[in-house]
PyMOL Python script that loads the backbone (N, CA, C, O; Angstrom):
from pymol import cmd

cmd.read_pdbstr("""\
ATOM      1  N   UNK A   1       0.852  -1.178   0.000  1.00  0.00           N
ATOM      2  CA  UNK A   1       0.000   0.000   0.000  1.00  0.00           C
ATOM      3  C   UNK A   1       0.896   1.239   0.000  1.00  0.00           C
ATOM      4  O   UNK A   1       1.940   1.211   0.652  1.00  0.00           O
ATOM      5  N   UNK A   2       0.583   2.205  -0.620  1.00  0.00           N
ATOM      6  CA  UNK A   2       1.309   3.416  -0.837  1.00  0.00           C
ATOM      7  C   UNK A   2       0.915   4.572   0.642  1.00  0.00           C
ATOM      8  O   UNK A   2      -0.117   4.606   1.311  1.00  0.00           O
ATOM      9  N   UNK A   3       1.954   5.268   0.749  1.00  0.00           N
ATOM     10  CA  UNK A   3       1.611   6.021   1.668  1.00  0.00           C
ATOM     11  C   UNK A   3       0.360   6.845   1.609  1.00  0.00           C
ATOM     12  O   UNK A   3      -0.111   7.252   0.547  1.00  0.00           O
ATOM     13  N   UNK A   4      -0.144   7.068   2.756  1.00  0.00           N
ATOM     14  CA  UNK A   4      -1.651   7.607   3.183  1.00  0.00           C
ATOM     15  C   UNK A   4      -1.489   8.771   3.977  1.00  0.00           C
ATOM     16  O   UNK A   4      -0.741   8.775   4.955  1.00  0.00           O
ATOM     17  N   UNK A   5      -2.283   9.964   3.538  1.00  0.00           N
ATOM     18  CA  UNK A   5      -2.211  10.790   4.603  1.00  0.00           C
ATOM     19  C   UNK A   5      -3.457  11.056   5.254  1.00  0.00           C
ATOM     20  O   UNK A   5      -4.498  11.150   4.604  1.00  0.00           O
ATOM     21  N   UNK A   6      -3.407  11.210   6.769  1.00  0.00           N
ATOM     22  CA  UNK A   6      -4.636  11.330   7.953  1.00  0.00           C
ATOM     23  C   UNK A   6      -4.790  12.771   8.240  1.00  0.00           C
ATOM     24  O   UNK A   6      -3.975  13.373   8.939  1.00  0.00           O
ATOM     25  N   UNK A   7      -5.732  13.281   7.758  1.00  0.00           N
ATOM     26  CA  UNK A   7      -5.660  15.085   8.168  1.00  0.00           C
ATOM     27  C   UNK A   7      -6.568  15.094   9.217  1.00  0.00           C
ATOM     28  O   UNK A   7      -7.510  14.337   9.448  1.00  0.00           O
ATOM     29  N   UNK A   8      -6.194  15.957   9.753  1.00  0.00           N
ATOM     30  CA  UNK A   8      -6.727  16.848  11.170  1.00  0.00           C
ATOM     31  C   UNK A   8      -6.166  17.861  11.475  1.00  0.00           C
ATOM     32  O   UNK A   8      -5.487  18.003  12.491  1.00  0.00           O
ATOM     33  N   UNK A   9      -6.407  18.802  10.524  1.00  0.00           N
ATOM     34  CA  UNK A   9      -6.040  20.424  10.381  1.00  0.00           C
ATOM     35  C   UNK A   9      -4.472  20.340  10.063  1.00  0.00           C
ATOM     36  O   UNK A   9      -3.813  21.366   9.893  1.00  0.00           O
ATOM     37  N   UNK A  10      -3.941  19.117   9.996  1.00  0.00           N
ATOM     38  CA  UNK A  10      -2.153  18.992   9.937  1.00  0.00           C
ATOM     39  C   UNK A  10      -2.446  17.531   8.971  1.00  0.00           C
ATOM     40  O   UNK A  10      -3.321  16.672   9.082  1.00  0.00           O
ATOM     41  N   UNK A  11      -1.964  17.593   8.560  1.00  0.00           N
ATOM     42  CA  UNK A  11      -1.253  16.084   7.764  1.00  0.00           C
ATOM     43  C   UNK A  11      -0.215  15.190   8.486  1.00  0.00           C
ATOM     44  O   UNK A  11       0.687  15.559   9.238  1.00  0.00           O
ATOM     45  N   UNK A  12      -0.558  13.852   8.069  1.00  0.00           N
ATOM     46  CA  UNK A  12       0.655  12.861   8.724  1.00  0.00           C
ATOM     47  C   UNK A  12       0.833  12.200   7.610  1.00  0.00           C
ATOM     48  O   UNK A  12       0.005  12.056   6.711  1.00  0.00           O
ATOM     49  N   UNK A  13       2.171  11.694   7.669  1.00  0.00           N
ATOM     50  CA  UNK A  13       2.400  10.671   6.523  1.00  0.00           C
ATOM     51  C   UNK A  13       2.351   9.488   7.121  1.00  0.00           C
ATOM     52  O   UNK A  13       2.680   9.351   8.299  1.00  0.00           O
ATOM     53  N   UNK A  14       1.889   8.400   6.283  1.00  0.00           N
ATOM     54  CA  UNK A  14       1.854   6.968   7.580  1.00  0.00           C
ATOM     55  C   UNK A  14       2.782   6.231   6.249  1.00  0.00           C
ATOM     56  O   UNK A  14       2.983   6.491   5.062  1.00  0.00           O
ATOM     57  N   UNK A  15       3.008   5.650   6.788  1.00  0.00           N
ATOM     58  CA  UNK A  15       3.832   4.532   5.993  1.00  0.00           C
ATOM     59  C   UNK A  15       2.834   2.926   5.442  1.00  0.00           C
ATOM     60  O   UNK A  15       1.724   2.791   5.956  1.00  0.00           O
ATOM     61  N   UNK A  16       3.255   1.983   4.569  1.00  0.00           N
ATOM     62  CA  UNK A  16       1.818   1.299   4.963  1.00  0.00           C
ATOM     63  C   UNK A  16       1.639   0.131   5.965  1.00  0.00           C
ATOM     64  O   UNK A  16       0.564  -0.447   6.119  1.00  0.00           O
ATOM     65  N   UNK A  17       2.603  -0.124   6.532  1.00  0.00           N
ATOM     66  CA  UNK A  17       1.617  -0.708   7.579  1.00  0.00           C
ATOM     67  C   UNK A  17       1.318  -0.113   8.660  1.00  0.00           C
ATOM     68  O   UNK A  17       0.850  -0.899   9.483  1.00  0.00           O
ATOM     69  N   UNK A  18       1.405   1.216   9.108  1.00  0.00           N
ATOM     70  CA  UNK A  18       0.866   2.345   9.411  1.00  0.00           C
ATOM     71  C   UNK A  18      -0.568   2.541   9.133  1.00  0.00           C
ATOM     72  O   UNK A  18      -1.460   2.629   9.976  1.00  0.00           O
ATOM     73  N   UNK A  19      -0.708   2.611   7.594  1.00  0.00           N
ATOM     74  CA  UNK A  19      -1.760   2.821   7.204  1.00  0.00           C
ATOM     75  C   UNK A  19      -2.708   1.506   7.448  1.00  0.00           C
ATOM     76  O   UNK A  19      -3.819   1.614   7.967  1.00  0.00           O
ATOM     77  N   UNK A  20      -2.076   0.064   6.959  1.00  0.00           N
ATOM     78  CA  UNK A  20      -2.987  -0.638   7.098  1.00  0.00           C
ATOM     79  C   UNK A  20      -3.386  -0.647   8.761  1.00  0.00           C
ATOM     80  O   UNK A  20      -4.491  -1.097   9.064  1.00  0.00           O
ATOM     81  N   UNK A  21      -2.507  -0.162   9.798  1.00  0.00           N
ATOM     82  CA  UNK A  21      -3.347  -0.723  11.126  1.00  0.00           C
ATOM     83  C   UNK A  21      -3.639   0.592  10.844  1.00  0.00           C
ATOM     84  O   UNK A  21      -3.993   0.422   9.678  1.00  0.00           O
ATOM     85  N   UNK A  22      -3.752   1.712  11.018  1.00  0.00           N
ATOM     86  CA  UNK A  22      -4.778   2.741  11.448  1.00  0.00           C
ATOM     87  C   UNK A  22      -6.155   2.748  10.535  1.00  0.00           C
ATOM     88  O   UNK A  22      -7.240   3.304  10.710  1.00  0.00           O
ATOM     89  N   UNK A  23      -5.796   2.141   9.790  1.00  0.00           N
ATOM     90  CA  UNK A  23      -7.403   1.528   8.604  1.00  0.00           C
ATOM     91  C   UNK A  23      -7.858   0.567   9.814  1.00  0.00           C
ATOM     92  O   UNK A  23      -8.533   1.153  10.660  1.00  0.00           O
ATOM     93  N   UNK A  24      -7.667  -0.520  10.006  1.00  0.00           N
ATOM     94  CA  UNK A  24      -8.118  -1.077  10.686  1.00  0.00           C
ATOM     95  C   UNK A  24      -8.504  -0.876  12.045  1.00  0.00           C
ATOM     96  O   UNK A  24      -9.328  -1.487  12.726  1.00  0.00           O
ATOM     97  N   UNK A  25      -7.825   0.008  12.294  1.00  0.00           N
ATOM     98  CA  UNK A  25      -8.467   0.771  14.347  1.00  0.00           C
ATOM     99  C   UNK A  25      -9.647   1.410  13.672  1.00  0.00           C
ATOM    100  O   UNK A  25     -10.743   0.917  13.938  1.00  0.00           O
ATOM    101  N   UNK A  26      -9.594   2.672  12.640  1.00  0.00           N
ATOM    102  CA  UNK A  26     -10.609   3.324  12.549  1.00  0.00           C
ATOM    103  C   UNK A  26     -12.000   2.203  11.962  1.00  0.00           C
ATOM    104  O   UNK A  26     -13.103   2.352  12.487  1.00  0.00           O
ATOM    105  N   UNK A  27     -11.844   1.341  11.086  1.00  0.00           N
ATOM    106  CA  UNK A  27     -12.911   0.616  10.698  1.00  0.00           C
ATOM    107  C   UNK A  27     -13.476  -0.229  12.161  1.00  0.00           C
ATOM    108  O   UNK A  27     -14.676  -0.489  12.243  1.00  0.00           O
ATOM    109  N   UNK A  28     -12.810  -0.507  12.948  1.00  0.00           N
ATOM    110  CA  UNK A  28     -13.506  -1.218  14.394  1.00  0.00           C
ATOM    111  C   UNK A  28     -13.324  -0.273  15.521  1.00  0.00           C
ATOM    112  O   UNK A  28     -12.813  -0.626  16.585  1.00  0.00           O
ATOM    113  N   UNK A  29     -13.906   1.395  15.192  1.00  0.00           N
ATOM    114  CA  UNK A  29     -14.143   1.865  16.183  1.00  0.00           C
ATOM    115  C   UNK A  29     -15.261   1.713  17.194  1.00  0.00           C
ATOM    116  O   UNK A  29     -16.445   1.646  16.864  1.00  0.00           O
ATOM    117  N   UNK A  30     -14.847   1.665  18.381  1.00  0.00           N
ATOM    118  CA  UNK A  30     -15.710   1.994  19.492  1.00  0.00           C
ATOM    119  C   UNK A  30     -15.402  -0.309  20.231  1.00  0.00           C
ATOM    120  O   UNK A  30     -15.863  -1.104  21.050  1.00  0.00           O
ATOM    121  N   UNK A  31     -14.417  -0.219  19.211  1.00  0.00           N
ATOM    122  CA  UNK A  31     -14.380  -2.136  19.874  1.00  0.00           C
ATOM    123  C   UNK A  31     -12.768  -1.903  20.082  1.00  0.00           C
ATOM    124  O   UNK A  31     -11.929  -1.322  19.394  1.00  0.00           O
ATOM    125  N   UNK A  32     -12.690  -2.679  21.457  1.00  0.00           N
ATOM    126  CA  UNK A  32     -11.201  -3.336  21.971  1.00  0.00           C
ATOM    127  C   UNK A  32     -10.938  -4.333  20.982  1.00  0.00           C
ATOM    128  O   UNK A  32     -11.759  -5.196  20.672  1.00  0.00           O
ATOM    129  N   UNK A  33      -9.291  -4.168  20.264  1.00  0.00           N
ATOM    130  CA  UNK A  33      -8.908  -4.739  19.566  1.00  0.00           C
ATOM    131  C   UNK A  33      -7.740  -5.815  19.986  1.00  0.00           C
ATOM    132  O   UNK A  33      -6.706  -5.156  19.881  1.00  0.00           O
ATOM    133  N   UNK A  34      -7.375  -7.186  20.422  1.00  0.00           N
ATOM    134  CA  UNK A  34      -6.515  -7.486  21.255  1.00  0.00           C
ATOM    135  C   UNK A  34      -5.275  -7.436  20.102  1.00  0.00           C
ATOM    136  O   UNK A  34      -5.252  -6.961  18.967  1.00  0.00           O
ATOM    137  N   UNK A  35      -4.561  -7.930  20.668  1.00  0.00           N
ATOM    138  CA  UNK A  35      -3.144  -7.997  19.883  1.00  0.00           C
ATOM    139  C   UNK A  35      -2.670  -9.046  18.928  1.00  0.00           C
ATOM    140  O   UNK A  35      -1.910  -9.169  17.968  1.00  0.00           O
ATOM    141  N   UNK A  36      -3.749  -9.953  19.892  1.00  0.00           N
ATOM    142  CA  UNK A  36      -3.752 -11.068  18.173  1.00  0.00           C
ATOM    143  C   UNK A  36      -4.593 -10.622  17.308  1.00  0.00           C
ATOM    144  O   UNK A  36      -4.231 -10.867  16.157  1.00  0.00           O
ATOM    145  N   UNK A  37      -5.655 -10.019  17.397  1.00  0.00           N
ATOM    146  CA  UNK A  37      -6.715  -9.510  16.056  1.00  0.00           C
ATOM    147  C   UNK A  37      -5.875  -8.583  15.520  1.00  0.00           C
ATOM    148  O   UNK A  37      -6.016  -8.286  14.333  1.00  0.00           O
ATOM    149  N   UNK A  38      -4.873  -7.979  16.299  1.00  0.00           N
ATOM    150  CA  UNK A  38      -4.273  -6.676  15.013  1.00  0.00           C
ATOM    151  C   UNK A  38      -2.914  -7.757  14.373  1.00  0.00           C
ATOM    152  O   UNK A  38      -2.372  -7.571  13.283  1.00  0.00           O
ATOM    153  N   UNK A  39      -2.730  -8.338  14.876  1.00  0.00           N
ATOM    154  CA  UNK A  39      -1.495  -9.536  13.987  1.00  0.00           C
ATOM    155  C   UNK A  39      -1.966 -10.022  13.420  1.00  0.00           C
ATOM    156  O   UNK A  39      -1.505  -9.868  12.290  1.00  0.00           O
ATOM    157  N   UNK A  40      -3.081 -10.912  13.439  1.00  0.00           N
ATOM    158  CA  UNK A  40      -3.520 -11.408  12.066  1.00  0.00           C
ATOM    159  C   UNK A  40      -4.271 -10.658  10.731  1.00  0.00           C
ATOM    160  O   UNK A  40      -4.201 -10.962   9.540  1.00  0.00           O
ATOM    161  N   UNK A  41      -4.843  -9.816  11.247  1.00  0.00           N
ATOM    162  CA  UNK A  41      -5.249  -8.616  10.230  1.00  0.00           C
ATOM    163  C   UNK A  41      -3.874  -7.704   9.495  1.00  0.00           C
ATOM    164  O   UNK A  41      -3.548  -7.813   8.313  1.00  0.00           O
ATOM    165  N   UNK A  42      -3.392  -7.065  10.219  1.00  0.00           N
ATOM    166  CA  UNK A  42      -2.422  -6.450   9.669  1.00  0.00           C
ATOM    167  C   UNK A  42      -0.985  -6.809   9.242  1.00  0.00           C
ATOM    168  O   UNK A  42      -0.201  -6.177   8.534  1.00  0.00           O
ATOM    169  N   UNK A  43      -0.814  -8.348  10.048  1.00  0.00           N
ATOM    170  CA  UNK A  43       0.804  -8.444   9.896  1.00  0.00           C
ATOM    171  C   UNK A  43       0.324 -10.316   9.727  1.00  0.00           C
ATOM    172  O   UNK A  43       1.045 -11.170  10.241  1.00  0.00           O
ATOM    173  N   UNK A  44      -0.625 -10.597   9.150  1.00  0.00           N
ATOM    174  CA  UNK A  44      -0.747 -11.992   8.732  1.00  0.00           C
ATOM    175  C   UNK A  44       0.034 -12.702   7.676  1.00  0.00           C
ATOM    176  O   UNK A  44      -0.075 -13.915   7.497  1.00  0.00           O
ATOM    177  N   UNK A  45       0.959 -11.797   6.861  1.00  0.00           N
ATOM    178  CA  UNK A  45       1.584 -12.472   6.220  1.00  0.00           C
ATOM    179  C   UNK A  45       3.126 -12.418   6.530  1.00  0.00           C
ATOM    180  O   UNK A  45       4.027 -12.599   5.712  1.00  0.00           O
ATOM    181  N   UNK A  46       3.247 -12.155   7.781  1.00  0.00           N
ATOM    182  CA  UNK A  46       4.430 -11.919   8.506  1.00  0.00           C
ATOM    183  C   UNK A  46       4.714 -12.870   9.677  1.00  0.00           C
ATOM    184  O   UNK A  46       4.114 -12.843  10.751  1.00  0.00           O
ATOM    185  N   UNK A  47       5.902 -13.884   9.273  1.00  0.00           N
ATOM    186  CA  UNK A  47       5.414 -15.208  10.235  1.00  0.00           C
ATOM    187  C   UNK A  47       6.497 -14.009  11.495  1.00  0.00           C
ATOM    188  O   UNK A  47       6.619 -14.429  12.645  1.00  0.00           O
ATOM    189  N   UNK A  48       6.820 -13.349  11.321  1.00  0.00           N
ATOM    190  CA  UNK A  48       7.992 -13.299  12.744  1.00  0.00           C
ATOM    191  C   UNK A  48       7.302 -11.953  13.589  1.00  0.00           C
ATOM    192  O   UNK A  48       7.726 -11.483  14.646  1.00  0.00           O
ATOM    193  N   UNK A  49       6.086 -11.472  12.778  1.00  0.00           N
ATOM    194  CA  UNK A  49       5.589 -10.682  14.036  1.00  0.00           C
ATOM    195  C   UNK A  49       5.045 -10.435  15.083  1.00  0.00           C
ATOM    196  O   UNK A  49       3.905 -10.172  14.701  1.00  0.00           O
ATOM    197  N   UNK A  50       5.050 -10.324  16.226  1.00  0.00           N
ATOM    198  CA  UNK A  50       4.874 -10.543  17.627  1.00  0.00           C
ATOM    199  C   UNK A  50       4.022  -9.670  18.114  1.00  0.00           C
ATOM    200  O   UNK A  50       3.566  -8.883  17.284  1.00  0.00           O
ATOM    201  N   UNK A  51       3.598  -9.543  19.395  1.00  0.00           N
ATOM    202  CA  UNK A  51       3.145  -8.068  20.289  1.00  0.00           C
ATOM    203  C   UNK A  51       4.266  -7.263  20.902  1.00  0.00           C
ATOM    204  O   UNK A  51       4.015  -6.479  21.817  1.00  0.00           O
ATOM    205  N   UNK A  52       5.269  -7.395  20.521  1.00  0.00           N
ATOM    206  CA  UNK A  52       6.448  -6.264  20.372  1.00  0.00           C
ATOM    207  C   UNK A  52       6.009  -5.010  19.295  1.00  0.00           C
ATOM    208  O   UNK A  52       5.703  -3.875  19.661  1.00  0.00           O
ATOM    209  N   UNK A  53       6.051  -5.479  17.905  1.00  0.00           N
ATOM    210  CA  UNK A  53       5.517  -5.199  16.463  1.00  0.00           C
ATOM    211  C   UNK A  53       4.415  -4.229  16.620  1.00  0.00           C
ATOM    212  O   UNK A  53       4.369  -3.025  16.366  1.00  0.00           O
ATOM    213  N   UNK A  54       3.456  -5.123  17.144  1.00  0.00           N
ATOM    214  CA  UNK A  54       2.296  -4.276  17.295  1.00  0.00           C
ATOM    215  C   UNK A  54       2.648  -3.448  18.388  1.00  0.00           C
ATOM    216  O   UNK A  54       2.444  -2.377  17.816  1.00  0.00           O
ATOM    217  N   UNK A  55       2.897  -3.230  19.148  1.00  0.00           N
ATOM    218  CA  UNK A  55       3.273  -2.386  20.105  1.00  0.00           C
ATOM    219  C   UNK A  55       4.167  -1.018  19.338  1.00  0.00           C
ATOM    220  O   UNK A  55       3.882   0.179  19.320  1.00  0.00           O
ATOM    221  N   UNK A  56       5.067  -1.588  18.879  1.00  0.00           N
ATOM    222  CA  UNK A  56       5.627  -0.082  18.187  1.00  0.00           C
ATOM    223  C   UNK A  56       5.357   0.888  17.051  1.00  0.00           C
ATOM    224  O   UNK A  56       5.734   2.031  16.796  1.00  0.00           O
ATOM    225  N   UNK A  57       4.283  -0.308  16.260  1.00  0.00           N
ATOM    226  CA  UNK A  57       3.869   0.166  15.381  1.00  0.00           C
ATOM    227  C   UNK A  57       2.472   1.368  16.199  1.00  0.00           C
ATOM    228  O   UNK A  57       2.275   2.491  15.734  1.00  0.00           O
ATOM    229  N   UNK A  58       1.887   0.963  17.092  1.00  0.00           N
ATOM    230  CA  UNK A  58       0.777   1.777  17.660  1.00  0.00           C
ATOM    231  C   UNK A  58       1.088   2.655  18.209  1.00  0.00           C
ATOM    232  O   UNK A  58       0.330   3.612  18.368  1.00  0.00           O
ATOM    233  N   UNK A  59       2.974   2.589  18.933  1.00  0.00           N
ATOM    234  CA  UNK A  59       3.483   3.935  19.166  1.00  0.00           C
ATOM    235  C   UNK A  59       3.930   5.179  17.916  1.00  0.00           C
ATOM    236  O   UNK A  59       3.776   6.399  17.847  1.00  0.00           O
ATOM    237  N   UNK A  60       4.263   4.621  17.436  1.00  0.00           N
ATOM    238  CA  UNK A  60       4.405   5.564  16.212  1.00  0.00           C
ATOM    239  C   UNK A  60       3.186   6.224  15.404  1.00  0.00           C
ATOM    240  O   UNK A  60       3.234   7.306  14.820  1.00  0.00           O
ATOM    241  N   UNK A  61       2.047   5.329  15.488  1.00  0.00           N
ATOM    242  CA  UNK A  61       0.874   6.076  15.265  1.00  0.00           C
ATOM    243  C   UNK A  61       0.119   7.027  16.723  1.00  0.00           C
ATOM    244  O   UNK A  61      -0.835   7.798  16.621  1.00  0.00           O
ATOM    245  N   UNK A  62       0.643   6.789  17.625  1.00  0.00           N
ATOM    246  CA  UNK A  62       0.416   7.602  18.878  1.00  0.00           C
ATOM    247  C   UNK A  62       1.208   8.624  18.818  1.00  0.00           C
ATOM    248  O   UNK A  62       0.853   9.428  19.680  1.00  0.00           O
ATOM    249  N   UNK A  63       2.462   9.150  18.000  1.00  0.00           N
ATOM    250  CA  UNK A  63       3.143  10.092  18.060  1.00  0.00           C
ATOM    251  C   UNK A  63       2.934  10.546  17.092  1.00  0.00           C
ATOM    252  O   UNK A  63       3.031  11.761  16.916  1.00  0.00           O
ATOM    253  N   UNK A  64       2.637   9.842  16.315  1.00  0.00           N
ATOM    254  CA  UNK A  64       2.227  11.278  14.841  1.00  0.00           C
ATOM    255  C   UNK A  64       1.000  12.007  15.278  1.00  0.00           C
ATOM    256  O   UNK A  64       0.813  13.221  15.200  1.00  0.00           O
ATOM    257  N   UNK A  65       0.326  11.250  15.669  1.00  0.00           N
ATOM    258  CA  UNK A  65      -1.375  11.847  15.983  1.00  0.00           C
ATOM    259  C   UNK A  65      -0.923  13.007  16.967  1.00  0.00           C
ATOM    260  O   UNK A  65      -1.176  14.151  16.587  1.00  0.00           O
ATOM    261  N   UNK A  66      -0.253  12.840  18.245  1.00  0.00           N
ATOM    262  CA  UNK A  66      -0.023  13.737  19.039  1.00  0.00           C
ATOM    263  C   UNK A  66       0.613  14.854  18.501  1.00  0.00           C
ATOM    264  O   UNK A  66       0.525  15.981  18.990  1.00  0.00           O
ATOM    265  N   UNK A  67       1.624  14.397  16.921  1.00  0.00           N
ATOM    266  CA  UNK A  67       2.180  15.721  16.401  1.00  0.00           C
ATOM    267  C   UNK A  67       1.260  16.975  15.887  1.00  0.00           C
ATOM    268  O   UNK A  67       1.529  18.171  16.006  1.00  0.00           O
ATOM    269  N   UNK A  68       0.505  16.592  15.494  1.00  0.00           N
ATOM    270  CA  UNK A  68      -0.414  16.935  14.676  1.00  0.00           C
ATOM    271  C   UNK A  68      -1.655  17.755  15.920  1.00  0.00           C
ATOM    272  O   UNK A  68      -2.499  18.591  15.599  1.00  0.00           O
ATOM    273  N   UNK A  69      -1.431  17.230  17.269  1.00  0.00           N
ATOM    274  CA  UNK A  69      -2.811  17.648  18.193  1.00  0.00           C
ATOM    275  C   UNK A  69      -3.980  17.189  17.808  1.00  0.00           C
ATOM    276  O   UNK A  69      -5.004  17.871  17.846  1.00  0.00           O
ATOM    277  N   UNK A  70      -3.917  15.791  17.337  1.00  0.00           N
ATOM    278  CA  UNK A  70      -5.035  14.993  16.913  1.00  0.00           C
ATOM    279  C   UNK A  70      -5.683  15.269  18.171  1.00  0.00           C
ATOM    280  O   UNK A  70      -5.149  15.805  19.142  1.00  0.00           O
ATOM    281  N   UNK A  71      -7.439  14.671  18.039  1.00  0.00           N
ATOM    282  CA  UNK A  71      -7.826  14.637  19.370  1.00  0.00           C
ATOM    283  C   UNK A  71      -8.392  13.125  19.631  1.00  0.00           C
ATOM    284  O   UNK A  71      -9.230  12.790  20.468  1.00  0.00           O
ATOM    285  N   UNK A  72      -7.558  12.127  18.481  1.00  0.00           N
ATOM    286  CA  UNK A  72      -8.286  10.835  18.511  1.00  0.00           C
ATOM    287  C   UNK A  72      -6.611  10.294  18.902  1.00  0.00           C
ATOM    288  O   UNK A  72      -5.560  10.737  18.438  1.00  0.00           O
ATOM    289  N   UNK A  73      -6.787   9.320  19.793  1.00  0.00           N
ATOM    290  CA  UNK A  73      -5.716   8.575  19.793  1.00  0.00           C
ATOM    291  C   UNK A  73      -6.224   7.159  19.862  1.00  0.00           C
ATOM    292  O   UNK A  73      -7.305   6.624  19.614  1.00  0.00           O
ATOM    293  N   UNK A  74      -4.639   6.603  20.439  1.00  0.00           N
ATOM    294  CA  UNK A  74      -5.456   4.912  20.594  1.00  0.00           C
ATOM    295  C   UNK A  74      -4.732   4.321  21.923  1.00  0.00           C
ATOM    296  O   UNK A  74      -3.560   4.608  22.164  1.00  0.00           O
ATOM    297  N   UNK A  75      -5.409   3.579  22.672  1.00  0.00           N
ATOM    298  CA  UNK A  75      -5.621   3.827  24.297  1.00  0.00           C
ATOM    299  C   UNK A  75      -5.311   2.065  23.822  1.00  0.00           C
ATOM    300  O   UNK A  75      -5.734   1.439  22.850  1.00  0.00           O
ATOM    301  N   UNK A  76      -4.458   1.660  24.888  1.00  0.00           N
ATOM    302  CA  UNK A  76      -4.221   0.117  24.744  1.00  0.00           C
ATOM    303  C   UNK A  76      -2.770   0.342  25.623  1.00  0.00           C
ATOM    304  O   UNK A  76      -2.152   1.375  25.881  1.00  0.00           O
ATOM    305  N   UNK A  77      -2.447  -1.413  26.046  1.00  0.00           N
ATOM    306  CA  UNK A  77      -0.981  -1.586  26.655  1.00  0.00           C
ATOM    307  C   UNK A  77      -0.306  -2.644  26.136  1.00  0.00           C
ATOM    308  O   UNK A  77      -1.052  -3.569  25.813  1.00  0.00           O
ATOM    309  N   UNK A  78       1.099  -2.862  25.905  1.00  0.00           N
ATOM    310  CA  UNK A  78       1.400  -3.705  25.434  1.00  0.00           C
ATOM    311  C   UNK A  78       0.980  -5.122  25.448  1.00  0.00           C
ATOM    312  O   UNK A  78       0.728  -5.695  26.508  1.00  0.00           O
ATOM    313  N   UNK A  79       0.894  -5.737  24.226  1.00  0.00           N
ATOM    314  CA  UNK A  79      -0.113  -6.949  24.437  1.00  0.00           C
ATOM    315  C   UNK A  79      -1.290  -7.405  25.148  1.00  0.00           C
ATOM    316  O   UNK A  79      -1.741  -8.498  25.488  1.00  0.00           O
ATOM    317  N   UNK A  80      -1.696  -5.954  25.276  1.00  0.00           N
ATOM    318  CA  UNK A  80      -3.183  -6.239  25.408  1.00  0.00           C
ATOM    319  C   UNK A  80      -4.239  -5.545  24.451  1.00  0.00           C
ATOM    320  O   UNK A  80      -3.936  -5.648  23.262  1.00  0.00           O
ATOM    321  N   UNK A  81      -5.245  -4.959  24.675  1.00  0.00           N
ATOM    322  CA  UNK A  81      -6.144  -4.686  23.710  1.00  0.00           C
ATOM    323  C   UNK A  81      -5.774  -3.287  23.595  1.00  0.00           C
ATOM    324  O   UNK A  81      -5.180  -2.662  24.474  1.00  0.00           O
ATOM    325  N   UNK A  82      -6.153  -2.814  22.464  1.00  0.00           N
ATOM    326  CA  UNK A  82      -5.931  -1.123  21.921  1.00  0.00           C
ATOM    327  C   UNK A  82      -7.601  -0.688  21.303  1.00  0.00           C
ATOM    328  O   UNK A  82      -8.414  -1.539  20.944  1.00  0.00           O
ATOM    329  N   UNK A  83      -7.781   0.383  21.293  1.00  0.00           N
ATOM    330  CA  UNK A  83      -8.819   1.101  20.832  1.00  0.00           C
ATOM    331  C   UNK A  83      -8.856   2.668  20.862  1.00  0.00           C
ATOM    332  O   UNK A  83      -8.578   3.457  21.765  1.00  0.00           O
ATOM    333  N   UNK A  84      -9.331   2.874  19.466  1.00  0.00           N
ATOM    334  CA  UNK A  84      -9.426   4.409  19.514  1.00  0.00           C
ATOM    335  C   UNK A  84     -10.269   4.936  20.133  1.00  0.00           C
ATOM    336  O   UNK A  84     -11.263   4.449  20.671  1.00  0.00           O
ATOM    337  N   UNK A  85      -9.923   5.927  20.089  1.00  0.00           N
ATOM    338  CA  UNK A  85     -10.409   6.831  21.575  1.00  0.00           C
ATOM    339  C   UNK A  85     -10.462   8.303  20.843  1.00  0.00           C
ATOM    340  O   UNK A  85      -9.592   8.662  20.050  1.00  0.00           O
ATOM    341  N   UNK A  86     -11.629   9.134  21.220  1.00  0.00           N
ATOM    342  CA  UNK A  86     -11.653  10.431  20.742  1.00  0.00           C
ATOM    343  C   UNK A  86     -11.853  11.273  21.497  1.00  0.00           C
ATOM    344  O   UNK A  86     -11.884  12.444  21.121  1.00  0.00           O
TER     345      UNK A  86
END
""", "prot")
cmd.dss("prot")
cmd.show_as("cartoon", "prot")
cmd.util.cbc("prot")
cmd.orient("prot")
């Protein structure tokens, strides 16, 4: 997937598997997502990715959003469930 940009009065560039998990938080908003549903959705064709993976990948979408003064983030702890939050 080609890079995507998320506006909220600022632009972010996401990278794509950036893009594919923040596609996927925003399409199952308002539901806890655990850490195996975002590995097999987003990183299913990736035998070596873990809840490390997902973990940094959701930080990096937690810091762009904050660059920007998003007012949506995504609320979760490592290897456990994540969900956006507005």
């Amino acid at each position: 997937m080609s890079e995507q940009e998320l506006v909220s009065h600022n632009s972010i560039q996401l990278n794509g598997q950036e893009t594919q998990l923040m596609d996927y938080i925003i399409l199952n908003e308002g539901k806890e997502l655990s850490t195996e549903e975002l590995l097999s959705h987003v990183w299913k064709n990736d035998e070596d990715a873990n809840s490390d993976v997902v973990w940094i990948y959701v930080s990096y979408l937690r810091q762009k959003l904050q660059s920007i003064q998003s007012t949506i983030t995504i609320d979760g702890i490592k290897g456990g469930n994540y969900q956006l939050v507005k």
